[in-house]
C-alpha positions as a Python dict, from the first residue, in 0.01 Angstrom:
ca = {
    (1, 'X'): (0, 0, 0),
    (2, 'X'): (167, 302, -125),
    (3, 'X'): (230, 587, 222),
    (4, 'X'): (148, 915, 195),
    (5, 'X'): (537, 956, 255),
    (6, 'X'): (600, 831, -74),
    (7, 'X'): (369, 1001, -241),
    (8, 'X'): (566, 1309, -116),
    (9, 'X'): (886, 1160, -210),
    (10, 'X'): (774, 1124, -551),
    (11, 'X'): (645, 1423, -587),
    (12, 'X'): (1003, 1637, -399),
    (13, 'X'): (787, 1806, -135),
    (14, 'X'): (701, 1734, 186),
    (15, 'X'): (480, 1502, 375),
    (16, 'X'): (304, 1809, 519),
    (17, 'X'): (298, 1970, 201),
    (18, 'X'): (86, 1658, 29),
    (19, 'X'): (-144, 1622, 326),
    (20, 'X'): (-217, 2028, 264),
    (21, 'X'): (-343, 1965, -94),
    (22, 'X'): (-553, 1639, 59),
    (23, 'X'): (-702, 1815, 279),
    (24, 'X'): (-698, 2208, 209),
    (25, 'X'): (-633, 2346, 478),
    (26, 'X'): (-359, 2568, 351),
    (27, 'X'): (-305, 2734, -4),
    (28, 'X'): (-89, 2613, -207),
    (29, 'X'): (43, 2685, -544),
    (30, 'X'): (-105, 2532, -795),
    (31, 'X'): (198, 2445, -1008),
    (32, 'X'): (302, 2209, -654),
    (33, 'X'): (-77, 2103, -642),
    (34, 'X'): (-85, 1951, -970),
    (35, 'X'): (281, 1771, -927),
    (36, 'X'): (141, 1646, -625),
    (37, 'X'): (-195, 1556, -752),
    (38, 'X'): (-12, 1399, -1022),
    (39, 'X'): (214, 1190, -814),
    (40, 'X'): (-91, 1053, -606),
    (41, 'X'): (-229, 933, -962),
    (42, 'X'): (54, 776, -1075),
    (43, 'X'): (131, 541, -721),
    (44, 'X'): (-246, 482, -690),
    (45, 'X'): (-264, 705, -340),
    (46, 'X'): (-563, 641, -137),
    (47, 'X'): (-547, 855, 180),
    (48, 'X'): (-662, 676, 477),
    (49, 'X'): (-1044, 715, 545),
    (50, 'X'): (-986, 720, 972),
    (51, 'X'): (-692, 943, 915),
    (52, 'X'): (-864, 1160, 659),
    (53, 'X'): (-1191, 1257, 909),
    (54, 'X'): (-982, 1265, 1163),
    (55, 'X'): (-731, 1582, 966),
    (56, 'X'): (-1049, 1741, 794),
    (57, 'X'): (-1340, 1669, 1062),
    (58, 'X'): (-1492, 1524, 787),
    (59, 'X'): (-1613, 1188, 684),
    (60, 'X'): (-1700, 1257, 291),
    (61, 'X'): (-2004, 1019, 350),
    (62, 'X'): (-2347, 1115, 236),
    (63, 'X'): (-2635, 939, 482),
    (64, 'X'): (-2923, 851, 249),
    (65, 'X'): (-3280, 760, 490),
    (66, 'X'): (-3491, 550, 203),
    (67, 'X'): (-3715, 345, 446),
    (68, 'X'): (-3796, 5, 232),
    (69, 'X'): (-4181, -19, 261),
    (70, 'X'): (-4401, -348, 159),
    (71, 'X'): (-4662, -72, -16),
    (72, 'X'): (-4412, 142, -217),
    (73, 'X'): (-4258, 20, -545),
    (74, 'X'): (-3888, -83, -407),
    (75, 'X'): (-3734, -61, -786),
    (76, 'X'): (-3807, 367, -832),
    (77, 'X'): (-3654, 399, -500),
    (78, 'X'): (-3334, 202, -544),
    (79, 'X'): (-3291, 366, -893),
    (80, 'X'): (-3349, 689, -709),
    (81, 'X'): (-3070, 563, -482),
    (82, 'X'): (-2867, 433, -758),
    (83, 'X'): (-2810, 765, -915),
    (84, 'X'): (-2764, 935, -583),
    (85, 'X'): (-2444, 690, -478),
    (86, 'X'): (-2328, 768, -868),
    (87, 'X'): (-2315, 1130, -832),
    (88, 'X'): (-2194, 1113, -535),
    (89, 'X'): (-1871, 931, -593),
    (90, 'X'): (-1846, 1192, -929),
    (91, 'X'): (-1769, 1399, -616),
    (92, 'X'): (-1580, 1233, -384),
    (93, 'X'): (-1842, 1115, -160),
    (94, 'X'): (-1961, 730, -34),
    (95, 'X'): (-2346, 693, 57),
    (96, 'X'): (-2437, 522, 383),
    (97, 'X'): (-2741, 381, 350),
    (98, 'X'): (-3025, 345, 580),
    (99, 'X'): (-3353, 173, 553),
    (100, 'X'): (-3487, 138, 830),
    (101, 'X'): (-3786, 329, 937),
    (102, 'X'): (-3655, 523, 1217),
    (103, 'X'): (-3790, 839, 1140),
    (104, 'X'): (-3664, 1133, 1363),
    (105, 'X'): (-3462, 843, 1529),
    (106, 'X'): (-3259, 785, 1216),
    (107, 'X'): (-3159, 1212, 1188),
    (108, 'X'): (-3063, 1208, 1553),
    (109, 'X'): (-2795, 904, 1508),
    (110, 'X'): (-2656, 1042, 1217),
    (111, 'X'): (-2639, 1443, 1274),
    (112, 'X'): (-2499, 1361, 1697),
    (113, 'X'): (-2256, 1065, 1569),
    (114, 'X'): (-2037, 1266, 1292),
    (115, 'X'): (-2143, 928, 1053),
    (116, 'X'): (-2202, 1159, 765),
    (117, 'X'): (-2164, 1480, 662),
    (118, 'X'): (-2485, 1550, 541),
    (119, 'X'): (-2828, 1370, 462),
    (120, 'X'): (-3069, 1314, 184),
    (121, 'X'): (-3384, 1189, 316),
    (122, 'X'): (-3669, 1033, 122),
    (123, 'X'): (-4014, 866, 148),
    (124, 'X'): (-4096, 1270, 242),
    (125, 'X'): (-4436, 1295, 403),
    (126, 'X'): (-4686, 1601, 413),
    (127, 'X'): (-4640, 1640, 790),
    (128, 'X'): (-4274, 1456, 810),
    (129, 'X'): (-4180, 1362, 1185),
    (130, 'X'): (-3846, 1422, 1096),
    (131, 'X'): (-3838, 1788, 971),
    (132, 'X'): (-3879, 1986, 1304),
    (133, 'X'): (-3567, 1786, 1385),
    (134, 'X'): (-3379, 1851, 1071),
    (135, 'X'): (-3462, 2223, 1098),
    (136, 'X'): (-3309, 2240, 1436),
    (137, 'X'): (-2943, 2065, 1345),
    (138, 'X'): (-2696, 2249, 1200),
    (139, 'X'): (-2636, 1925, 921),
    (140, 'X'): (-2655, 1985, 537),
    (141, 'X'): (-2947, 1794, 462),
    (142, 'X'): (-3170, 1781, 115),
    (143, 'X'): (-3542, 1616, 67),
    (144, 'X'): (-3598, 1416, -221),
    (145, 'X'): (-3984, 1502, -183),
    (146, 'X'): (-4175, 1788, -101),
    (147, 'X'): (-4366, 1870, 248),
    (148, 'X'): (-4634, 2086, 274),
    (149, 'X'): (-4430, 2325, 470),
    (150, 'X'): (-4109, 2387, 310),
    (151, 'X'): (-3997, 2646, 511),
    (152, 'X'): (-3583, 2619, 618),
    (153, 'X'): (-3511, 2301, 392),
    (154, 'X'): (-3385, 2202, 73),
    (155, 'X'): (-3585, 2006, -159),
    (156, 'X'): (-3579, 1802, -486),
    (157, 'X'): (-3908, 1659, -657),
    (158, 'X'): (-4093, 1597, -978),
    (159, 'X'): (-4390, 1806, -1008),
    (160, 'X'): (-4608, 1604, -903),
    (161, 'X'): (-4929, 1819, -906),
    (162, 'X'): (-4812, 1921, -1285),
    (163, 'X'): (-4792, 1560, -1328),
    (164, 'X'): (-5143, 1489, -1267),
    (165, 'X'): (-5276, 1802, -1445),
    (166, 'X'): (-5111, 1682, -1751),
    (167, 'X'): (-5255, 1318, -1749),
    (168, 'X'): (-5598, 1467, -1735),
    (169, 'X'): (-5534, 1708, -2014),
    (170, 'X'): (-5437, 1452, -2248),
    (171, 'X'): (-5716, 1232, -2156),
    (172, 'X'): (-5943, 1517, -2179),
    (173, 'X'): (-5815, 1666, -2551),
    (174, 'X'): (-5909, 1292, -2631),
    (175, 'X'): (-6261, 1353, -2542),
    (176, 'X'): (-6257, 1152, -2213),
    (177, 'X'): (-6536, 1252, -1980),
    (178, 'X'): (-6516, 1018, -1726),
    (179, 'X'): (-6187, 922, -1557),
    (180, 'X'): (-6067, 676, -1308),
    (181, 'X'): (-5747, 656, -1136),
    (182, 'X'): (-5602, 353, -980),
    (183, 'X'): (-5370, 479, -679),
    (184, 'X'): (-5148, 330, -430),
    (185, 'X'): (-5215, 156, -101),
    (186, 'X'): (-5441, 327, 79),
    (187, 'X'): (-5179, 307, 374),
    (188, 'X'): (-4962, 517, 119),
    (189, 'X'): (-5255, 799, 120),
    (190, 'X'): (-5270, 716, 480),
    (191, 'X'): (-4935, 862, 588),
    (192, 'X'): (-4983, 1170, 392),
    (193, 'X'): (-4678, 1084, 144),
    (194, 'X'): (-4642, 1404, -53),
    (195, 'X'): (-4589, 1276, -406),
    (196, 'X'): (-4925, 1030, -368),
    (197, 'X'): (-5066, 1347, -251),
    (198, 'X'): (-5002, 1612, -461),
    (199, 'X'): (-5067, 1393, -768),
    (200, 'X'): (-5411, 1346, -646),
    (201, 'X'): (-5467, 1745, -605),
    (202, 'X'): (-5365, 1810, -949),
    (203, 'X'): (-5557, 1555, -1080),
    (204, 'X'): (-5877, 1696, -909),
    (205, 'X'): (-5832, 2040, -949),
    (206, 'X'): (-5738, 2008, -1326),
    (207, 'X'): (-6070, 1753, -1333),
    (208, 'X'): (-6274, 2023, -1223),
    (209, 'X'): (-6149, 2282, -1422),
    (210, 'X'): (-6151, 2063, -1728),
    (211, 'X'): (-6546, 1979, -1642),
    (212, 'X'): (-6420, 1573, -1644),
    (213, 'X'): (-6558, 1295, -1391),
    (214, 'X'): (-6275, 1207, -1210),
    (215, 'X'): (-6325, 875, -945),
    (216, 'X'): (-6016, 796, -713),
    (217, 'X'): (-5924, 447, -574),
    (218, 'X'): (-5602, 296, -381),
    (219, 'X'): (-5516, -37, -486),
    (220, 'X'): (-5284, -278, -324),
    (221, 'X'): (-5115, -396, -636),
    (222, 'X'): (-5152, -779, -768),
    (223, 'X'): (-5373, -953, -971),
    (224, 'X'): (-5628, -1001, -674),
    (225, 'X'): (-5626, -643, -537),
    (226, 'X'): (-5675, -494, -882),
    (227, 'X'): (-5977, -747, -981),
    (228, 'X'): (-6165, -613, -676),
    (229, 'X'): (-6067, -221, -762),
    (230, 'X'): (-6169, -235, -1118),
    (231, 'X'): (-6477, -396, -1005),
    (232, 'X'): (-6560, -163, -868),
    (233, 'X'): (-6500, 126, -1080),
    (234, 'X'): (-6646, -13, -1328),
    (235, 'X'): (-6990, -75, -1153),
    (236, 'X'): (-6929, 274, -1024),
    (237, 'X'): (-6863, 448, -1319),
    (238, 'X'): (-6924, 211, -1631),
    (239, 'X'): (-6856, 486, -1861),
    (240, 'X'): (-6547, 503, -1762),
    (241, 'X'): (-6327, 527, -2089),
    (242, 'X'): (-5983, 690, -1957),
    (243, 'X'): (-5762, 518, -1633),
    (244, 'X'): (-5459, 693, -1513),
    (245, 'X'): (-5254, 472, -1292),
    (246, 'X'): (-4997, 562, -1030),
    (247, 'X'): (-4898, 247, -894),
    (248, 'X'): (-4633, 8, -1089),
    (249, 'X'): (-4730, -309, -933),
    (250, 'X'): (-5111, -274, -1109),
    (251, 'X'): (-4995, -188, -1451),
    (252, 'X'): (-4987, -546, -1585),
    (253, 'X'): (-5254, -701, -1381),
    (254, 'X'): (-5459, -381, -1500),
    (255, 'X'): (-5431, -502, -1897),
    (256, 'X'): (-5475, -836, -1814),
    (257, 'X'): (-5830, -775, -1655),
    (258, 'X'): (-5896, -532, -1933),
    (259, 'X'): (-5845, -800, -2201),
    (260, 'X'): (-6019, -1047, -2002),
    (261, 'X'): (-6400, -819, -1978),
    (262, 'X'): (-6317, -763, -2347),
    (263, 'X'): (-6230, -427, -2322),
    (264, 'X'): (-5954, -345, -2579),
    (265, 'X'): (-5631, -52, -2540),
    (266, 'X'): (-5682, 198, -2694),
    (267, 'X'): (-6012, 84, -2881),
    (268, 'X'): (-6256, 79, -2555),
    (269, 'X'): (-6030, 218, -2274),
    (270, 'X'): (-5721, 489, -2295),
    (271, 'X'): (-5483, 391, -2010),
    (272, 'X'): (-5188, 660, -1878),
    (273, 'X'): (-4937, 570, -1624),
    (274, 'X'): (-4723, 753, -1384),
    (275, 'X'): (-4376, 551, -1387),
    (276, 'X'): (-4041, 426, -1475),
    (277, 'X'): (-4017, 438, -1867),
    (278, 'X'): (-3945, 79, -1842),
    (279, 'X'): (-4235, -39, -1686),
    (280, 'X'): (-4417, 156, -1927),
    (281, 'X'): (-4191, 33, -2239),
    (282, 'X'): (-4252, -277, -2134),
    (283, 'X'): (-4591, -384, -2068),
    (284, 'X'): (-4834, -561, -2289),
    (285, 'X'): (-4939, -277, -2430),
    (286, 'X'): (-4719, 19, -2440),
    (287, 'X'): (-4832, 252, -2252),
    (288, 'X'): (-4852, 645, -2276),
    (289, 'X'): (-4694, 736, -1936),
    (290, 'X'): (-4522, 1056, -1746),
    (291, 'X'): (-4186, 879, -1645),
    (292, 'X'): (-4037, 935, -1247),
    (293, 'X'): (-3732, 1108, -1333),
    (294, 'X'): (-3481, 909, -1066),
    (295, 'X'): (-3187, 1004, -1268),
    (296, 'X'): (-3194, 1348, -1185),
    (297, 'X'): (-3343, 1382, -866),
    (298, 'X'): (-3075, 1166, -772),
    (299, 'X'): (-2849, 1413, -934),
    (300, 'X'): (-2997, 1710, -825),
    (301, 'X'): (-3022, 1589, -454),
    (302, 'X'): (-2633, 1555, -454),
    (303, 'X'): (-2568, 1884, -627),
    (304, 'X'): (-2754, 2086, -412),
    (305, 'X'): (-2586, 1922, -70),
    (306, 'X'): (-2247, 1966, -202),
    (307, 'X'): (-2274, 2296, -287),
    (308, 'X'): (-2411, 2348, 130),
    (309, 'X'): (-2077, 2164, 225),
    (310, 'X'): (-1882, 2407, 11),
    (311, 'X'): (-2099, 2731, 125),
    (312, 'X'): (-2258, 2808, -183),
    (313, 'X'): (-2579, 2620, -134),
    (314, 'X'): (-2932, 2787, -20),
    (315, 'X'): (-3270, 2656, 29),
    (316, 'X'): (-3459, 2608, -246),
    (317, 'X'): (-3726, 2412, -390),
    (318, 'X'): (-3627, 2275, -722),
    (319, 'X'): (-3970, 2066, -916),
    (320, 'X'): (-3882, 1910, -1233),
    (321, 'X'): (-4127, 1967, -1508),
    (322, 'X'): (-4327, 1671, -1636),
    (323, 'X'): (-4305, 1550, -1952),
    (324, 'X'): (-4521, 1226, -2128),
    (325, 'X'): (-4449, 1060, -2388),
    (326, 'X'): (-4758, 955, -2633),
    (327, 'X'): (-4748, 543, -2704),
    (328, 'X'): (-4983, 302, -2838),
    (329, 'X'): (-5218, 282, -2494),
    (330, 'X'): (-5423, 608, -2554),
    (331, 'X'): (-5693, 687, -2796),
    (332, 'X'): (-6006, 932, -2877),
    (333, 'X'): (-6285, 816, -2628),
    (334, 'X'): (-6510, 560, -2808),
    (335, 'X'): (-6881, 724, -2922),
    (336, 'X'): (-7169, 551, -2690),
    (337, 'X'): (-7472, 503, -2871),
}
């Protein structure tokens, strides 16, 4: 394992010198920067992490709280989490994951232990037990999600009110007049999640404004769970001709019911989803869908807490715009005799 004394050998300066540039605490020039830096290239340097905290009273971790629900679609959020750990290294940083659903618990640990140097938190709730606690550390944190207060914080989301707006528009310019929308678990409305949330109020405020019947219902997912939901919209409402689905886990067992009451995509029912292009790309039918950007919320989230470690950073809320694609799943609404 190549020493840092090496590296300075290599490099004719001191050890002190070298362990200024690692950890910059003291200007230096930046012609002896660069032979340095180039000298810690060329032996394949890596400073040790203990030693490293321990000069800079930092730990160049990022702690990322993703609790791992049974009624949230695990894949988004590991993508989400994917892309965070990428952008982090792109700056130096490691991700420390937790998944566990500590709530304020979880903040406390990580902003009194010195584990991290900062947080992104996720799973973001209306009314999130963990913000009042947030608010009152001094830690660099960012929300991937949006709270109904976001007074103090820093926060990344897709619009998710724009998002629904937009799926009833393009049902609507199709001539759709009565809507249904297959949700998530009702424990997901239940906790007040923000993105569930805020999807659902532009959905009914666009709805009203658009003069469409619009009809709401949770479903757990799976085959079973969505037999029983489109039951029942469909006794409900049995005009329905346009479904707008935010919940991954009922996209296929959706078409499958569809073909089974005879009800052909686009022909007899237009169906939008809110989801991972892939899940939408790859279904039986493919479906017109608003993707979840996890790419760069993920990217965003990490950009905006590095710039707070390097003092440049403010709080903001930054929503990224929705955008759907048009595929083969949504047609004009059929004429009822």
């Amino acid at each position: 394992m190549v020493t840092l004394a090496e590296v300075a050998q290599h490099a004719g300066v001191s050890a002190s010198t070298v362990s200024y540039v690692l950890s910059g605490k003291r200007s230096i020039s930046a012609n002896t920067r660069q032979r340095v830096e180039r000298s810690i290239r060329e032996l394949g340097y890596h400073p040790n992490a203990g030693a490293r905290a321990l000069a800079s009273s930092r730990s160049n971790i990022i702690a990322l709280m993703i609790p791992l629900r049974t009624d949230m679609y695990v894949p988004v959020m590991m993508e989400i989490a994917i892309a965070v750990a990428t952008a982090a290294r792109t700056h130096g940083y490691d991700v420390l994951l937790l998944t566990g659903e500590e709530g304020p618990d979880a903040v406390r640990r990580v902003a009194g232990s010195g584990l991290a140097d900062g947080m992104i938190l996720m799973d973001v709730e209306l009314d999130d037990e963990r913000l009042p606690l947030l608010r009152a550390t001094d830690q660099p944190s960012v929300l991937i999600g949006l709270p109904s207060d976001t007074t103090g914080l820093t926060c990344v989301d897709l619009d998710f009110r724009a998002t629904g707006a937009l799926c009833v528009e393009h049902l609507a310019k199709q001539g759709h007049q009565d809507i249904a929308v297959i949700g998530e678990a009702a424990a997901v409305y239940e906790r007040h999640t923000g993105f569930a949330e805020r999807t659902l109020d532009g959905l009914r405020t666009r709805s009203r404004e658009l003069g469409v019947r619009l009809l709401h219902r949770p479903c757990e997912g799976g085959y079973d769970a969505m037999a029983v939901t489109l039951a029942r919209i469909l006794d409900e409402r049995p005009d329905t001709s346009g479904i707008i689905v935010q919940n991954e886990s009922a996209v296929e067992p959706l078409l499958a019911l569809l073909r089974q009451k005879g009800r052909a995509v686009p022909e007899d029912v237009s169906v939008v989803a809110i989801c991972p292009d892939q899940v939408a790309t790859q279904a039986s039918v493919r479906l017109t869908s608003v993707a979840i950007p996890a790419q760069e919320m993920g990217r965003h989230a990490v950009e905006q807490l590095v710039a707070k470690f390097e003092g440049r950073g403010s709080d903001e809320v930054v929503l990224l715009a929705p955008e759907l694609t048009v595929r083969g799943s949504t047609g004009p609404a059929p004429t009822r005799p």
